[in-house]
C-alpha positions in Angstrom: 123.0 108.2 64.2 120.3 110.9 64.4 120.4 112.8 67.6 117.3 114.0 69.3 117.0 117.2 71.5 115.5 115.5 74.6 117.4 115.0 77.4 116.6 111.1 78.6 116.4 111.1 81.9 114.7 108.1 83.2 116.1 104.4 83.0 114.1 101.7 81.5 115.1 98.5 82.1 113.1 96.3 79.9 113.3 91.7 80.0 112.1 90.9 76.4 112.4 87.3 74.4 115.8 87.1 72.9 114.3 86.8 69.2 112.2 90.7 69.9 115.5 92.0 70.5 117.6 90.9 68.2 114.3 92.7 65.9 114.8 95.5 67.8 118.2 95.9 67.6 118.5 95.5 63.8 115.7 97.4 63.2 117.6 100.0 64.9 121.2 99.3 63.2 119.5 100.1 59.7 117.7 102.7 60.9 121.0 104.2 61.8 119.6 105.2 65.0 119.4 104.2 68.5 116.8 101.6 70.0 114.8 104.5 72.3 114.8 106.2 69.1 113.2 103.6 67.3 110.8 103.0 70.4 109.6 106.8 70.4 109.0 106.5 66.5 107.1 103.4 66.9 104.9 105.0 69.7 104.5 108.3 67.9 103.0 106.2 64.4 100.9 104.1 67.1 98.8 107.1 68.4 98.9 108.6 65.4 97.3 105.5 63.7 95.2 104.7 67.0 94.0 108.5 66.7 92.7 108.1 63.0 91.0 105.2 63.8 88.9 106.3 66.8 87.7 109.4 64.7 86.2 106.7 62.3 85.5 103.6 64.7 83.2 103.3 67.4 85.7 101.1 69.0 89.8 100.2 68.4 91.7 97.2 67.7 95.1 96.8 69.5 98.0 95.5 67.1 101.0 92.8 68.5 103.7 92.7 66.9 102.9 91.0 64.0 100.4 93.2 63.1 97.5 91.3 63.6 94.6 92.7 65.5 93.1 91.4 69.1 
């Protein structure tokens, strides 16, 4: 597992559908890391991606899960 040097200090308690976790959680698992790990990756890419795209759009699309755009 990688190890970060934040200190976590806030708790997050989160009710997801039981199929999004299990996603999650083996997302996690191969990525040999833990699932806040994987959440502050997948935040990180977000802006950076939302970032290039607001240099070049007049307007953003917001992604689900899937990918697809709103």
């Amino acid at each position: 597992m990688t190890k970060t040097n934040h200190k976590r200090t806030k708790p997050w308690g989160l009710k997801v559908h039981e199929n999004f976790f299990w996603k999650v959680k083996q997302t996690a698992l191969k990525e040999r890391c833990e699932v806040v790990e994987l959440v502050e990756r997948v935040l990180s890419d977000y802006m950076e991606h939302k970032n290039q795209h607001t240099h070049t759009h007049t307007h953003t699309h917001t992604l689900n899960l899937k990918g697809e755009k709103h």
